[in-house]
PAMARPA-221330 format. One record per residue: residue in three letters; x, y, z of N, C-alpha, C in turn. Coordinates in steps of 0.001 Angstrom, whole numbers, padded with zeros to 6 digits, always signed. Last residue first. Layout:
BEGIN
alaXYZXYZXYZ...
***
This chain:
BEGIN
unk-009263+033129+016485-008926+033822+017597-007725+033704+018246unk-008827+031564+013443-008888+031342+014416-008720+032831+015539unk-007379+031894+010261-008905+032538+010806-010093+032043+012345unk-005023+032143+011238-005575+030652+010673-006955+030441+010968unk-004113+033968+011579-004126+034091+009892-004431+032844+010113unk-006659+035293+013938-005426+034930+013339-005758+034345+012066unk-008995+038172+014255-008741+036246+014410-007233+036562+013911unk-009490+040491+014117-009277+040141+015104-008906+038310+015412unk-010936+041178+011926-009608+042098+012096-008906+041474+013431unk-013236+039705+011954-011760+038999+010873-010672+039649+011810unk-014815+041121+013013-014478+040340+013616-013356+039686+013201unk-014929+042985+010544-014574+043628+011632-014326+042053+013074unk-016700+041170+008865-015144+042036+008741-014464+042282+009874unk-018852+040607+010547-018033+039719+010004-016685+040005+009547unk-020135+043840+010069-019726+042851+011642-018736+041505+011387unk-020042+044053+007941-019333+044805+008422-019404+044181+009566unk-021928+042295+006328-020869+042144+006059-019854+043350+007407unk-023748+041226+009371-023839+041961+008111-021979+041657+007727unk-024245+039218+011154-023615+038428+010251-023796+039926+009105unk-025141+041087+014120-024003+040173+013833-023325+039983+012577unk-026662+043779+011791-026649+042357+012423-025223+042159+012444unk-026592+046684+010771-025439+046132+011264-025862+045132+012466unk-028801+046687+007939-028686+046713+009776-027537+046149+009982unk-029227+045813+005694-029119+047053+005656-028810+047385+007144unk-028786+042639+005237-030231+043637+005119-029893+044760+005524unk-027195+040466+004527-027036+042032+004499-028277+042866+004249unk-025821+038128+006084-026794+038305+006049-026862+040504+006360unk-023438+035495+004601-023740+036849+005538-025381+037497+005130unk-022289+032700+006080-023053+033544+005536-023735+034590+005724unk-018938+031578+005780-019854+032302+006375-020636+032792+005623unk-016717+028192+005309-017724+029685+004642-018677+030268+005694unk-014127+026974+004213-015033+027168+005480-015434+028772+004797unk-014799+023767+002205-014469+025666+002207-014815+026381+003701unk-015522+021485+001451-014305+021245+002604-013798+023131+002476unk-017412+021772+000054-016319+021142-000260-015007+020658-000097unk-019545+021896+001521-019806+020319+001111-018228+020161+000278unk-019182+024861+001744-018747+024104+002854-018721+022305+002730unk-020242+025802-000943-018327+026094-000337-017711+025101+000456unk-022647+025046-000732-021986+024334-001504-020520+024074-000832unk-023527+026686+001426-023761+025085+001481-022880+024088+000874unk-023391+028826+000254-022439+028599+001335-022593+027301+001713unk-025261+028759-002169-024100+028803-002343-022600+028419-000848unk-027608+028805-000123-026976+027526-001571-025802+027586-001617unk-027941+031118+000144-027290+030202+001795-027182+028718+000885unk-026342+033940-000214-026958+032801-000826-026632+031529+000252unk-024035+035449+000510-025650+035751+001148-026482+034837+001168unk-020902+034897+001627-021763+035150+000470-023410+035113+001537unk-017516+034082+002150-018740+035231+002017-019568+034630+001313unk-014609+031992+002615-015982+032218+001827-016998+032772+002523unk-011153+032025+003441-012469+031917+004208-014118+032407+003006unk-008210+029581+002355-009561+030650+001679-010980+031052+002949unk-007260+028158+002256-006164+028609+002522-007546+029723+002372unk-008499+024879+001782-007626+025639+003404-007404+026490+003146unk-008420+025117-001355-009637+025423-000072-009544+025870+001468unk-006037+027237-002451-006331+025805-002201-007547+025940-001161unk-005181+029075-005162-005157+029254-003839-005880+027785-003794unk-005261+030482-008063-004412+029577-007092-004421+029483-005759unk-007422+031821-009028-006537+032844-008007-005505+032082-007605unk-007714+029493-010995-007821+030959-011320-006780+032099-010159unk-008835+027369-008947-007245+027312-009882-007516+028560-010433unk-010914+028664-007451-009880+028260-006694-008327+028196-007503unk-012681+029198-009984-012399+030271-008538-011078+029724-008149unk-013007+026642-010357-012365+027268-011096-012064+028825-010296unk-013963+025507-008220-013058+024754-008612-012141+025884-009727unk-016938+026553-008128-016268+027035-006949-014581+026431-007348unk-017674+025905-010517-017791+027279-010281-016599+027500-009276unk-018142+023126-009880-017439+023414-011176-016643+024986-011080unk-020111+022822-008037-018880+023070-007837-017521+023161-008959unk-022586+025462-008491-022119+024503-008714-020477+024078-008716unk-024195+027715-007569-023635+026976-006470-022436+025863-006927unk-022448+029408-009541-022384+029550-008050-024012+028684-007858unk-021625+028655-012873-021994+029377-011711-022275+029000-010291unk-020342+027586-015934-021099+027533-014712-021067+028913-013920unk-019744+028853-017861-021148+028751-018390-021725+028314-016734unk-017325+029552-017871-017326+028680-019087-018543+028459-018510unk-015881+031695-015612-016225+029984-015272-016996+029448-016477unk-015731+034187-016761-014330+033251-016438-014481+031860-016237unk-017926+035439-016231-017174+035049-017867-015924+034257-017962unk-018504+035398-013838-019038+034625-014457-018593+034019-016223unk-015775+036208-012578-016707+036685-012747-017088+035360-013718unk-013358+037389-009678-013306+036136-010772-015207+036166-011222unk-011114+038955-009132-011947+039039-008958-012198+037564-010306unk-007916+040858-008366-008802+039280-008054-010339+039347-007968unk-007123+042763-009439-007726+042509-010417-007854+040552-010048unk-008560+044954-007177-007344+044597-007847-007791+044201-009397unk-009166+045541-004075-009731+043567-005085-008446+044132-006081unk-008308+048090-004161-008082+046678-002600-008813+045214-003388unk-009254+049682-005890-007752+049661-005589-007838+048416-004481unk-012128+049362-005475-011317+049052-006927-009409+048641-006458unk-013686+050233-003855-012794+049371-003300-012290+049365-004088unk-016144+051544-003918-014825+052485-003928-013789+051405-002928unk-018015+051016-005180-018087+051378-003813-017050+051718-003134unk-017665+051452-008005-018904+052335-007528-018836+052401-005707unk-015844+049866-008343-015588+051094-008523-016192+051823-007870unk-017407+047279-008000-016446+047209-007158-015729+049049-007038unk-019492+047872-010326-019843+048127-008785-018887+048162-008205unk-017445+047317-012440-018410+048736-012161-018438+049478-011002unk-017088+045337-012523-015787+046229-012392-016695+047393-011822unk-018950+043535-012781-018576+043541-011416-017360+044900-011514unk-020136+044558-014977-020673+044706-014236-020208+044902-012672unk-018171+042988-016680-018628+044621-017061-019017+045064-016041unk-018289+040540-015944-016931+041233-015396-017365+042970-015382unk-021703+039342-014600-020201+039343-015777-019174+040262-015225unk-021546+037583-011461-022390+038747-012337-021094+038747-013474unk-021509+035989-009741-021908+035304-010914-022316+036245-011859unk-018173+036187-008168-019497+036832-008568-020121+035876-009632unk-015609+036736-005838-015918+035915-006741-017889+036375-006929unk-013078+039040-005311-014389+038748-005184-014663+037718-006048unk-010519+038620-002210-010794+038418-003891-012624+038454-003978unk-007743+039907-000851-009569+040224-001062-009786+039702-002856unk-005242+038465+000777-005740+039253-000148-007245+039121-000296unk-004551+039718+004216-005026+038575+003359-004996+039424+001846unk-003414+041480+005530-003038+040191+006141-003709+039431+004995unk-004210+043839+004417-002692+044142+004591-001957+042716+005035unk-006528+043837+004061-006125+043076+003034-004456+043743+003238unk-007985+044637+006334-008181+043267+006475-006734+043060+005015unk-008007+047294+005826-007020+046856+007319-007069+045759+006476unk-009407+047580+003600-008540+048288+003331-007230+047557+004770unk-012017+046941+004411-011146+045805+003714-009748+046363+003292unk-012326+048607+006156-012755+047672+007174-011731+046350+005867unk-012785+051026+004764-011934+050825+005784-011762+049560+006249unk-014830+050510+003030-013570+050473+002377-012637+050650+003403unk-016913+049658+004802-016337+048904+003634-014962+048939+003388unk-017170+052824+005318-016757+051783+006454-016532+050569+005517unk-017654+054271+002923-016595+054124+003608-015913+053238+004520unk-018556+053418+000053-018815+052664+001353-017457+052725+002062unk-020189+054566-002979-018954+054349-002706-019383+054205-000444unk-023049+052592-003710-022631+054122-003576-021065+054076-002785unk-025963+051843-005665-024754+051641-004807-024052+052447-004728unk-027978+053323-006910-028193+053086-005310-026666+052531-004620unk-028148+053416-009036-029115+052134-008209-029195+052084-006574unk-026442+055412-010126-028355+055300-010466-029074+054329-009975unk-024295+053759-009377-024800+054769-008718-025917+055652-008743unk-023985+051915-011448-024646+051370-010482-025064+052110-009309unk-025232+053046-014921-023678+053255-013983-024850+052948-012482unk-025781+050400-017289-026560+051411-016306-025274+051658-015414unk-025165+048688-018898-024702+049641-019660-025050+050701-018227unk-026104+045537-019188-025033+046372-017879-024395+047515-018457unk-026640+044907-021340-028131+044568-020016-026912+045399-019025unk-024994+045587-023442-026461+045867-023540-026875+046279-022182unk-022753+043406-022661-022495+044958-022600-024147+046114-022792unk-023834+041233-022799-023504+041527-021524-023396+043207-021483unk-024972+040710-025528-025755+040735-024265-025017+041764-022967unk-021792+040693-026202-023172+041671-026757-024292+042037-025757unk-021361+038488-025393-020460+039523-024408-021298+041443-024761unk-022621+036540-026160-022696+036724-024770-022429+038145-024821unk-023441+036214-029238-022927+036139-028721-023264+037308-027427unk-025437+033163-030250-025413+034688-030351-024326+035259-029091unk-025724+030546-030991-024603+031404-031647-024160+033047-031081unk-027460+028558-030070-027767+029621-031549-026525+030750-032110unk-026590+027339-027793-027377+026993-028929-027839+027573-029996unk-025352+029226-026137-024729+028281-026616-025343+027471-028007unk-027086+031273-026053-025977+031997-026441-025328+030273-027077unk-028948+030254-024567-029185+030345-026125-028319+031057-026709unk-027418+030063-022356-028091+028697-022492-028731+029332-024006unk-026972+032675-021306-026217+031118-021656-026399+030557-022490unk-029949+033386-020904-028807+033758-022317-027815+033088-022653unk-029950+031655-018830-031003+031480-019946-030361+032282-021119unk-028510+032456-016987-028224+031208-016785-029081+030731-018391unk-028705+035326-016409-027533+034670-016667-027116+033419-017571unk-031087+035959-015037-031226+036353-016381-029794+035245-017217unk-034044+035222-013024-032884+035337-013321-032528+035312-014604unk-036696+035091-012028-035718+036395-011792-034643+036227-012147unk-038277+033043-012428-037270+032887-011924-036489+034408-010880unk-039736+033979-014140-040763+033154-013197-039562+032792-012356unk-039042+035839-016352-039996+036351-015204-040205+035182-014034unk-037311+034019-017292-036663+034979-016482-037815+035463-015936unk-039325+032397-018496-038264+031525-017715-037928+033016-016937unk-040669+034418-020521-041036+033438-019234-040247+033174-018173unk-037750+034866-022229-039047+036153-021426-039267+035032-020116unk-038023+032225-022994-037141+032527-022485-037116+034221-021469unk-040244+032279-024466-039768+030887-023477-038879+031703-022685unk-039943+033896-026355-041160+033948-025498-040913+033273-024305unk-037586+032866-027864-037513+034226-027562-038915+034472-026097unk-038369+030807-028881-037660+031091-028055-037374+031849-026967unk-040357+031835-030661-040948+030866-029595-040025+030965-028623unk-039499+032793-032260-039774+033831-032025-040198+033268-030592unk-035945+031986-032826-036882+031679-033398-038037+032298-032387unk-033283+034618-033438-034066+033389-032671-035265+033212-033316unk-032535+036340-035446-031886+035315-035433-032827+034341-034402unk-034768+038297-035485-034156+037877-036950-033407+036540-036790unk-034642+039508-033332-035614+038763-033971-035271+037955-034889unk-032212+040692-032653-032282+039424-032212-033634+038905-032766unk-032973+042823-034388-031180+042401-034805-031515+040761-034262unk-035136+044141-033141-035104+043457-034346-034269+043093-034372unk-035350+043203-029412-034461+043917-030605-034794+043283-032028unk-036174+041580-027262-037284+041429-028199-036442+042568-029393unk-033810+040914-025971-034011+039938-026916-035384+040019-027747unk-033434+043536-024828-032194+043106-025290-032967+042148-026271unk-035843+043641-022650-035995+044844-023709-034568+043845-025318unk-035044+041671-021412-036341+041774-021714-036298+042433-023440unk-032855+042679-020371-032525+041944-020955-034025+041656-021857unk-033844+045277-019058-033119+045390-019842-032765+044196-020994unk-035416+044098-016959-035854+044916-017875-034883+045386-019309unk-033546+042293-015526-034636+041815-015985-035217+042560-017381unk-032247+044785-014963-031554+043891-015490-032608+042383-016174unk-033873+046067-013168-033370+046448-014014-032655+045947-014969unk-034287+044200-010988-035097+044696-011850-034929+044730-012972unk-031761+043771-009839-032226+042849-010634-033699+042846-011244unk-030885+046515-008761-030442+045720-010289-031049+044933-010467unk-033178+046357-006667-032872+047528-007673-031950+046934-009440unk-032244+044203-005122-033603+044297-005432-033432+045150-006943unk-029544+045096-004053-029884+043704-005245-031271+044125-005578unk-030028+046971-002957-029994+047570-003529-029818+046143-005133unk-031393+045657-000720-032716+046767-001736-032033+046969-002844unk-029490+044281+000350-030684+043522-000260-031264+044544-001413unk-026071+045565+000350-027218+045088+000416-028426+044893-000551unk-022790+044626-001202-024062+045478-000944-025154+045053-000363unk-021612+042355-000604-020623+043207-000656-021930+045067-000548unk-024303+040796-000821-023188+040677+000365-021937+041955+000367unk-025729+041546-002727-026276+041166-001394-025006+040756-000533unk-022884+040726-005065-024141+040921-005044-024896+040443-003732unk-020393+039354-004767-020981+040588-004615-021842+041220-004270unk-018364+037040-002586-019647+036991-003104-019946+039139-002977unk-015213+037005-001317-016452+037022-000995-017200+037428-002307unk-012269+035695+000069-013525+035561-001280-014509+035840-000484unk-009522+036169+001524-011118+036400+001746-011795+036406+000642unk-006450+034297+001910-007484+035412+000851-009070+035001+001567unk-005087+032594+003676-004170+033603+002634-004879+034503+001963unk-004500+030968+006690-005905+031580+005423-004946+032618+005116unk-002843+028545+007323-002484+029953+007155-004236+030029+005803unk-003235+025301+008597-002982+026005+007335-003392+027471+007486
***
């Protein structure tokens, strides 16, 4: 079977580590700041509101817990979303990526480039702008507001990715940093690589893995 599209994962893979480090501060801090708002006092109950502080400090994650009282109280997501991702991602550090944009600019004359993310759409349009691929993803990109509450690892996530761009598991090679998430791709019959983007052109950075693509066949074989 012919590989027809490269999905790859945004966050730590399409950028590196420091500069994940950097948003997910900031995005901690923001959402922090988002649910202690009088507008949201008024509607959660105040315990919630504390629980849910917690949960994101002891985790680092913010997605999966606004969900989760977005579904049970009403409040709506896309409020949140536009709040906690109001920051332009070039105050973080991401920064338009020439070799990136060369390296997916060859690759997507044989495949198409889709990103799949657990970050919302506000966010992923941003960064994909900010590194100056916008014109080569398009408008394949498939974001957390698209999968109805799941996310990456779960295969709910990876199922709706797949009927969204139409494309079939053979036909797809899978990115990503999260070595959960490439666990998952591959328990589903996805052949996935994981890339490993610490800021050094390792073997598995995203630019060594590209740049080896430019060289397999469309049945992501040599």
């Amino acid at each position: 079977m012919k590989i027809k599209a490269l999905v790859m994962d945004m966050d730590g893979t399409l950028y590196d580590q420091e500069g994940v480090k950097r948003v997910t501060a900031a995005t901690i801090s923001r959402t922090k700041e988002y649910l202690r708002r009088k507008d949201m006092a008024s509607r959660l109950p105040r315990a919630v509101i504390e629980e849910t502080i917690d949960a994101i400090d002891r985790s680092g994650q913010t997605s999966r817990y606004i969900h989760a009282i977005s579904k049970r109280f009403g409040v709506g997501y896309r409020r949140f979303d536009d709040y906690v991702n109001k920051d332009d991602p070039r105050k973080l550090g991401i920064k338009r990526d020439e070799r990136l944009i060369a390296l997916l600019l060859s690759l997507s004359k044989r495949y198409r480039i889709v990103v799949f993310t657990n970050s919302p759409d506000i966010w992923a349009g941003k960064v994909i702008r900010a590194l100056g691929i916008g014109h080569i993803v398009g408008r394949n990109m498939v974001t957390n507001n698209m999968m109805k509450g799941y996310l990456k690892p779960s295969p709910q996530a990876f199922n709706t990715m797949l009927r969204l761009t139409r494309l079939k598991k053979n036909e797809i090679i899978f990115m990503d940093d999260n070595i959960d998430n490439v666990n998952a791709a591959r328990a589903l019959g996805i052949r996935s690589i994981r890339v490993v983007n610490n800021g050094r052109s390792s073997r598995n950075s995203i630019y060594s893995i590209l740049k080896r693509m430019q060289y397999k066949g469309r049945d992501g074989n040599r």
